[in-house]
C-alpha positions in Angstrom: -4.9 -17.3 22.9 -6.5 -17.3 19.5 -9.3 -15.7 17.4 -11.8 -17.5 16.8 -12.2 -18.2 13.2 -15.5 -16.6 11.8 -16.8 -16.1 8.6 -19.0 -13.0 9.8 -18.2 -10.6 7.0 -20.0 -7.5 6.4 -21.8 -9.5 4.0 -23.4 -11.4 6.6 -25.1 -8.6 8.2 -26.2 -7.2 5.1 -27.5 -10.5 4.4 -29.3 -10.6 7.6 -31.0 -7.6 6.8 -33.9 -9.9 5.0 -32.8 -7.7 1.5 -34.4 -9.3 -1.7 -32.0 -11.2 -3.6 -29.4 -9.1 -5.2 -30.1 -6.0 -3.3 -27.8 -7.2 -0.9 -25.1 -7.8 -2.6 -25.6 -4.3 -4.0 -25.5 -2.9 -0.6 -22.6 -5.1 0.8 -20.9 -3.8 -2.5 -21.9 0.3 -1.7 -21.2 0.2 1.6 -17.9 -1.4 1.2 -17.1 0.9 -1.4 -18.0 4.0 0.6 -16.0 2.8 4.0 -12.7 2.0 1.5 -12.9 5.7 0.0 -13.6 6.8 3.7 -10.1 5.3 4.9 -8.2 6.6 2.0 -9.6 10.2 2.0 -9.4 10.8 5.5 -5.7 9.1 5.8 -4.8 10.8 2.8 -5.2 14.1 4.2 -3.4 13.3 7.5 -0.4 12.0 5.7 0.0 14.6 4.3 0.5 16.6 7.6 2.0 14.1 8.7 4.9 13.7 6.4 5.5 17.5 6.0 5.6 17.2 10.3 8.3 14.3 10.1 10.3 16.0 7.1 10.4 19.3 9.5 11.7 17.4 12.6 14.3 15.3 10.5 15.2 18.7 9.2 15.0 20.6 12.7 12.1 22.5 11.0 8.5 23.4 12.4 6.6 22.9 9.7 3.1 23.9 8.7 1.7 26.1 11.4 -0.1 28.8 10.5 -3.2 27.0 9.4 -5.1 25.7 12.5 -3.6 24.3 15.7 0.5 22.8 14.8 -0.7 23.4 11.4 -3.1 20.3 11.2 -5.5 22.1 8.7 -3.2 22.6 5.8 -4.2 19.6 4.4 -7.7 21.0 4.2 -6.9 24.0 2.9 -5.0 22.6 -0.1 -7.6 20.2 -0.8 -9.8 23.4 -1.1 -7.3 25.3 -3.5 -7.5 22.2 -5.7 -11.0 21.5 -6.2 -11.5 25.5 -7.0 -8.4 25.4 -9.4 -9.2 25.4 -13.4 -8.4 22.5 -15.4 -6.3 22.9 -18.3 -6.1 20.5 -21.0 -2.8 20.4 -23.3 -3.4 20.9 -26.8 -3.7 18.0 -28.9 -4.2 15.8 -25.9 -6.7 12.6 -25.5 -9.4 14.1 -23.7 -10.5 10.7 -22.5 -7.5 8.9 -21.6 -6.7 12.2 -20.3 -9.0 12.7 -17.5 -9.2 8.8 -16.9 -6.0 8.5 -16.1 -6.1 9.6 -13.3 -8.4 7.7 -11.7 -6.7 4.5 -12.2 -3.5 4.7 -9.9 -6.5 5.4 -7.0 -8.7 2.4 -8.1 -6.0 0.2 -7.7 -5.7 1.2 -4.0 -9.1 1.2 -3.2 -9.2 -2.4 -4.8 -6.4 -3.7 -2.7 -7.7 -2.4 0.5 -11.6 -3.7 -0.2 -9.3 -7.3 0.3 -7.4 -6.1 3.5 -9.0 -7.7 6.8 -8.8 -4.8 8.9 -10.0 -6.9 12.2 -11.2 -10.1 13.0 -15.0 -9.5 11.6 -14.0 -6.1 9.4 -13.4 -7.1 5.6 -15.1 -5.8 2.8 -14.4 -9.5 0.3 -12.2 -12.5 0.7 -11.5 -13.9 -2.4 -9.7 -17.5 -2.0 -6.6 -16.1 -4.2 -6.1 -12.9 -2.0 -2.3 -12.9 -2.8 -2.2 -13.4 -6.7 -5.2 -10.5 -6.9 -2.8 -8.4 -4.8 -0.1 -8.8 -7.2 -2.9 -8.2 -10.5 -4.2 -5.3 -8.7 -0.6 -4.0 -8.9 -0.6 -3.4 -12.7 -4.0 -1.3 -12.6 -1.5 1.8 -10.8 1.5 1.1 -14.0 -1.2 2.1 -16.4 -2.9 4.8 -15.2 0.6 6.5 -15.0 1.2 5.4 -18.7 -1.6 6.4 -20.5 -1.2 9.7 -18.3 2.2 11.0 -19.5 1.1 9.5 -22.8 -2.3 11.2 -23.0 -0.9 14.8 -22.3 0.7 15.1 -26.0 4.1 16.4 -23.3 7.7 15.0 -24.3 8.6 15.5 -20.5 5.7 13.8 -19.5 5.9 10.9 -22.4 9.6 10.8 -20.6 8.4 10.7 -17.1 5.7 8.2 -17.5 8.3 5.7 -19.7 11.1 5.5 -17.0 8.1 5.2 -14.3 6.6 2.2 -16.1 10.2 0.5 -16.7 10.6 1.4 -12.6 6.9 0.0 -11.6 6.8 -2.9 -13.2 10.4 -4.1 -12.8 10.0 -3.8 -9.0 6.6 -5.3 -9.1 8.4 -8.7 -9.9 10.4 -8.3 -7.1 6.9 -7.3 -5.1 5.5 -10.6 -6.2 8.1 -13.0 -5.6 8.4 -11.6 -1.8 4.3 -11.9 -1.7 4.6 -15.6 -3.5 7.4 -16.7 -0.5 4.8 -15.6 1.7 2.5 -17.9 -0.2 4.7 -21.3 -0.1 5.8 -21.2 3.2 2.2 -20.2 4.9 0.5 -22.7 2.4 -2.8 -20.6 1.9 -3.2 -17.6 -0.5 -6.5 -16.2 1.5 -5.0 -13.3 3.1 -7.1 -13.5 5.9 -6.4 -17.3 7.0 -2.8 -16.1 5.8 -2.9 -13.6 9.0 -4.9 -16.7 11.1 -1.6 -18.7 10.2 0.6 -16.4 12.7 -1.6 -17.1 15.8 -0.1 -17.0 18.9 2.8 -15.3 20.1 5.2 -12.2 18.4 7.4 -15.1 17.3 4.6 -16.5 15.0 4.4 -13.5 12.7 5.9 -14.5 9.6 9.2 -12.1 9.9 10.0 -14.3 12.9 8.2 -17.8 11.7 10.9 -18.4 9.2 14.1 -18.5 10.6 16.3 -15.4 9.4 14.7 -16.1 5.8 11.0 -13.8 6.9 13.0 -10.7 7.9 14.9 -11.0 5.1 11.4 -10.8 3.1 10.0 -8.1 5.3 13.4 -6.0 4.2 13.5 -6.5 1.3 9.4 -5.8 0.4 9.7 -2.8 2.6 12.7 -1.7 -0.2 10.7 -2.9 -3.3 7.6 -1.5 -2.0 8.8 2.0 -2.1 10.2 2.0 -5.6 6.9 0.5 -6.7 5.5 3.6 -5.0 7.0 5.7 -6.5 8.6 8.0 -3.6 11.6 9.1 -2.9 14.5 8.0 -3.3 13.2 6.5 -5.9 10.9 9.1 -7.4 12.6 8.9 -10.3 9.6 8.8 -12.4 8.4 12.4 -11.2 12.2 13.8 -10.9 10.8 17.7 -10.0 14.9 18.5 -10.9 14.9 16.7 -13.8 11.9 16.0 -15.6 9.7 19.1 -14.4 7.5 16.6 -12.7 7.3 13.9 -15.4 4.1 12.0 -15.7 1.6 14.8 -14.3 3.6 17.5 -15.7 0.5 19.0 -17.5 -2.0 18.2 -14.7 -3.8 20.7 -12.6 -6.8 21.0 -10.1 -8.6 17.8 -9.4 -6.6 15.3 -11.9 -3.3 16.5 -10.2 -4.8 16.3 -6.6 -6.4 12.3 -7.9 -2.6 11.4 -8.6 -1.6 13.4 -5.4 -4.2 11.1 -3.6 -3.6 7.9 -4.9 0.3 8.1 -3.6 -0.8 8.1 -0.3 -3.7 5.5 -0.6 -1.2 3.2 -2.2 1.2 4.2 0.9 -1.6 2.7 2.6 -2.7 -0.2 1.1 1.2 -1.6 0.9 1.9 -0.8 4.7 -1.5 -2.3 4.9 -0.2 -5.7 2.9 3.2 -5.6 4.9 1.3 -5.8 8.4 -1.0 -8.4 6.9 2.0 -10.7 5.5 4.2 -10.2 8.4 3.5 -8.3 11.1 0.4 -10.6 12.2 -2.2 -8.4 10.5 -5.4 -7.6 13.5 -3.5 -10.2 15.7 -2.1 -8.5 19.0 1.3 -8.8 20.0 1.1 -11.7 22.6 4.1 -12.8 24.1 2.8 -16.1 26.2 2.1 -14.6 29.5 -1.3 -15.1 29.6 -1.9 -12.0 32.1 -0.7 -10.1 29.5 -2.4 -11.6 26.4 -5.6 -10.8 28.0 -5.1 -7.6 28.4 -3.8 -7.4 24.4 -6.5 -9.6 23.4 -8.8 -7.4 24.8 -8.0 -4.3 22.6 -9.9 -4.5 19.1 -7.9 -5.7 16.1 -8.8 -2.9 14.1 -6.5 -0.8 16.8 -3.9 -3.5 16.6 -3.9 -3.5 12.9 -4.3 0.5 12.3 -1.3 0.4 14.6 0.9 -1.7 12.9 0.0 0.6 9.4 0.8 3.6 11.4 4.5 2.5 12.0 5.2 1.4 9.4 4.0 4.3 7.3 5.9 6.6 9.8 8.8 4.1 8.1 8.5 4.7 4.5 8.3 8.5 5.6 11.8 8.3 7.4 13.5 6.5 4.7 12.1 8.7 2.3 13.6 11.5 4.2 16.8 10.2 5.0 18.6 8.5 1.7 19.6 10.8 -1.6 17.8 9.8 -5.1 20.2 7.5 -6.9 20.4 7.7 -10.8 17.7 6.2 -12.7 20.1 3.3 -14.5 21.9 3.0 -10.5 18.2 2.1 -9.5 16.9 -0.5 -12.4 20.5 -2.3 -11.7 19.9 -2.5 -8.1 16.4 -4.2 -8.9 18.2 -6.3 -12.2 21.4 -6.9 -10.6 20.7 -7.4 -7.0 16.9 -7.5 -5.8 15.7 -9.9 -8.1 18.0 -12.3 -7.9 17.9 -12.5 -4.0 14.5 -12.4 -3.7 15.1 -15.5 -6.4 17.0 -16.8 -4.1 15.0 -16.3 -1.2 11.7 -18.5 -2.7 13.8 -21.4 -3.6 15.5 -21.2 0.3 11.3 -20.5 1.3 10.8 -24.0 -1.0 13.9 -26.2 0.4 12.7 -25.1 4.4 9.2 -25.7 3.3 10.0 -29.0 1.5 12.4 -29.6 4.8 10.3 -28.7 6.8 12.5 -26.2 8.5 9.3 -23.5 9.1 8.3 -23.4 12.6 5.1 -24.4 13.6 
């Protein structure tokens, strides 16, 4: 059973609104805007819970309790101590990069998602290179983290933000290469006829498709991704033990809570990337009983795919919880030394099976 391939963005009903010209793209574009900020506030603050509920029960802890039922209105409350907190601004900092700082590690999540096709019908654009803007978009988060540690006139935080942009953007190749093996051996760089490519059963996801060679991939982005994100293990860039925080050392109120945010919407966009490269994006799980596919087919994709981001979210938060940080020069050699060169590897295996024609239909 397959989707059936339409091109009824939320463009198209904008559009069939009767708008004048260029009034609907405007709306298209607030509207899109407005539901991407939606999903990254409101999953933002649930993360949050989330993860301090799955640190607890790896550590046979409760948690946060007190506040509201299990402690699910923590999150709130911190959110309100932030936006009532003062902002203080170092000494002989640069007031502008200062503040826009910030804001650019966020931006870069909301632009990834506005590309994400959350269902079959449910995405905000679809740009024809989906996977090489993906990859730009990356760089947007490196600099906002630069300027930052750079902007606050701080020696720890000049420190922090350095070893965090020699971390991003090292893993960020590694990032890319994965995403470009997903590129040659689907043939199409349109992310959502990229998730149309893995039609029909669990087998036709890409970490299946490819034999051995698309788990490998899903691995080793899962591992890449995280030190691109920043979080632990490889928090080395914020280092609380070491550095005092590093990069947002001398950030309070709202411009710590922006950096606070944009962690989590980048934990989203990438499990969002991971489920759309691999994992069959919206597609249900079919297994070729056609009983059975009916019954998945007839859940919305949206569920499938909000699924799929759960998981692996609920991922990163266990390996984040489970593995020691390793030393910052232990963590650029395994990226230098080891990563790289196997994901290397790994696009010119993608090119000979490809080329072979060793992918499966």
């Amino acid at each position: 059973m397959d989707y059936i391939q339409t091109t009824n963005f939320i463009g198209d009903w904008v559009r069939g609104l009767g708008l004048p010209w260029g009034l609907d793209r405007a709306v298209n574009g607030i509207l899109g805007a407005l539901t991407i900020a939606g999903v990254v506030m409101a999953g933002a603050t649930l993360l949050v819970w989330v993860e301090r509920k799955v640190s607890a029960l790896i550590q046979s802890r409760l948690g946060p309790m007190r506040v509201g039922p299990w402690g699910i209105l923590q999150s709130v409350a911190d959110i309100l101590k932030l936006l009532v907190k003062e902002i203080l601004v170092p000494n002989g900092a640069d007031r502008l990069v200062y503040f826009l700082a910030p804001m650019l590690p966020l931006t870069a999540a909301f632009m990834v998602l506005a590309v994400i096709p959350f269902g079959p019908t449910l995405q905000v654009a679809n740009p024809d290179l989906g996977v090489p803007y993906l990859i730009a978009m990356g760089g947007i988060g490196v600099l906002g983290i630069l300027i930052g540690g750079w902007a606050s006139n701080n020696k720890f935080s000049l420190l922090g933000s350095l070893r965090s942009g020699a971390q991003m953007v090292s893993y960020e190749i590694s990032v890319a290469v994965i995403l470009l093996f997903i590129t040659l051996v689907s043939g199409t760089t349109d992310l959502r006829t990229l998730v149309l490519t893995q039609q029909g059963t669990v087998l036709d996801w890409w970490v299946f498709k490819v034999p051995g060679l698309g788990l490998a991939a899903f691995v080793l982005y899962l591992i890449s991704s995280t030190a691109e994100l920043n979080r632990a293990p490889f928090d080395i860039a914020e280092a609380e033990q070491e550095i005092a925080a590093g990069y947002h050392t001398e950030y309070s109120g709202m411009g710590f809570a922006m950096f606070f945010l944009a962690e989590y919407g980048n934990l989203i966009a990438s499990a969002g990337v991971a489920a759309t490269c691999f994992l069959g994006g919206f597609l249900p799980p079919a297994i070729g009983v056609p009983a059975v596919d009916r019954a998945l087919f007839a859940v919305p994709g949206l569920v499938w795919f909000a699924l799929k981001v759960a998981a692996l979210i609920l991922g990163y938060m266990w390996f984040r919880w489970t593995f020691p940080r390793p030393r910052v020069d232990q963590l650029m050699a395994l990226e230098w030394k080891f990563l790289l060169p196997v994901n290397l590897g790994l696009l010119s295996l993608g090119a000979l099976f490809t080329a072979m024609g060793w992918v499966l239909p």
